[in-house]
N, C-alpha and C positions, 0 to 999 in steps of 0.2 A: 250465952254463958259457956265458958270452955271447961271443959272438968279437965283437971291435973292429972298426969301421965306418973301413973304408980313405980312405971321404968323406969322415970328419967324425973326424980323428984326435983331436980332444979329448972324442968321447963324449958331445957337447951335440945337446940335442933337435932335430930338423929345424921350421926357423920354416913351412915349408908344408905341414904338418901341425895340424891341429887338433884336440882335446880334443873339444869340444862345438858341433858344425857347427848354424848355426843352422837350426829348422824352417823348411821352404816352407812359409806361409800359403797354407791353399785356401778358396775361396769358399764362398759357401755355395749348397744345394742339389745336386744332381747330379753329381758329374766327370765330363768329358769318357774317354766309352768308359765308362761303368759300363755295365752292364744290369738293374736293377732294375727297369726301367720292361718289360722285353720278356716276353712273355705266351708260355704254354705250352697245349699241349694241342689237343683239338680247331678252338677255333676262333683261333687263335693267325696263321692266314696269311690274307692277305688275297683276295679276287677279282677275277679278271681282269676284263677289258671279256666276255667270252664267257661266263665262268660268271654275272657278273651280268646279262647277258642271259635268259641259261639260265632262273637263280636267276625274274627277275621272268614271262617267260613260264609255269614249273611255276605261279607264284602266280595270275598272272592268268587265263591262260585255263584251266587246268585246275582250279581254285580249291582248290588244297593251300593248309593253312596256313603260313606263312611261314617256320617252324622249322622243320617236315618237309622244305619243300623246298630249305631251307638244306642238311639233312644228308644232304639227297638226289644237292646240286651236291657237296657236299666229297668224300662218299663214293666217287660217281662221278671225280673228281680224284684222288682216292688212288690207286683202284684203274687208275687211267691213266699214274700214273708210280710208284708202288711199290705194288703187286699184295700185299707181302709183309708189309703193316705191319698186324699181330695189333694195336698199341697203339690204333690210329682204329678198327678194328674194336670192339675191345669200348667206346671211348668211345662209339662212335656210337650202338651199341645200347643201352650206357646210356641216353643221351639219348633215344632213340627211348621207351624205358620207362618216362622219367621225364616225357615230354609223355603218353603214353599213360595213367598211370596220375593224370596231376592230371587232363585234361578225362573220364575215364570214371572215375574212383574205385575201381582196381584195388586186389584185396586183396595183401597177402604170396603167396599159395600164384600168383594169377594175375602177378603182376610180375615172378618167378621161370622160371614156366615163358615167357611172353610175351620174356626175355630169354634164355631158351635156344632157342627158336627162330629170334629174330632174329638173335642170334649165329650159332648154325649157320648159315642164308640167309646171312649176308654172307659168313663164311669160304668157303662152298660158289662161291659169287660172287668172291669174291678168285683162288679155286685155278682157277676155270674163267676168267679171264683172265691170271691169270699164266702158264696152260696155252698159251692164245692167242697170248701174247707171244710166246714161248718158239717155236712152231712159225714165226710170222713172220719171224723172227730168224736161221734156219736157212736 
């Protein structure tokens, strides 16, 4: 049942109304506010002026290679404002595994165990600062 439109008593279509409103052409490449371009994961956030200080000292004078002491500044950055984050954890030890096992030529059974210790070490690392935290705070 349609009830009659008290507007428009003779039941003709409203002229400001449209059928098929025309597309907005968009440009090409990117739209403004997409994130396809924004990166995830470990190495996803950028460094400070401090941690790249940090970063080039570990390289230079302690002469760690350059990857290690990358995940050595992020690590340490995690665990300085989210103590609780399991996800950098296991990437980092990845990564640690995965440099360890290209320049030494680690088998399966050693790449396995080499990433459960390392994991263990950082979680143990993680809880022993977020321990810390936790007691300063109080």
């Amino acid at each position: 049942m349609r009830y009659p439109d008290k507007s428009n008593p003779a039941g003709e279509a409203s002229q400001s109304l449209t059928v098929n409103p025309t597309p907005v052409r968009r440009k090409r490449g990117g739209q403004k506010g997409n994130r396809n371009a924004r990166k995830h994961g470990f190495y996803s956030g950028t460094l400070s002026p401090a941690e790249t200080r940090q970063l080039w000292n570990i390289t230079n004078l302690e002469g760690l290679d350059p990857e290690i002491a990358f995940i050595r500044v992020k690590l340490q950055s995690c665990l300085q404002h989210d103590p609780g984050n399991r996800r950098v954890i296991r990437e980092a030890s990845g990564l640690i595994v995965k440099w360890y096992s290209a320049n030494y030529g680690l088998d399966r059974t050693a790449r396995n165990y080499l990433k459960t210790v390392v994991e263990g070490l950082l979680e143990i690392a993680s809880m022993r600062h977020s321990a810390g935290l936790h007691v300063s705070q109080i």
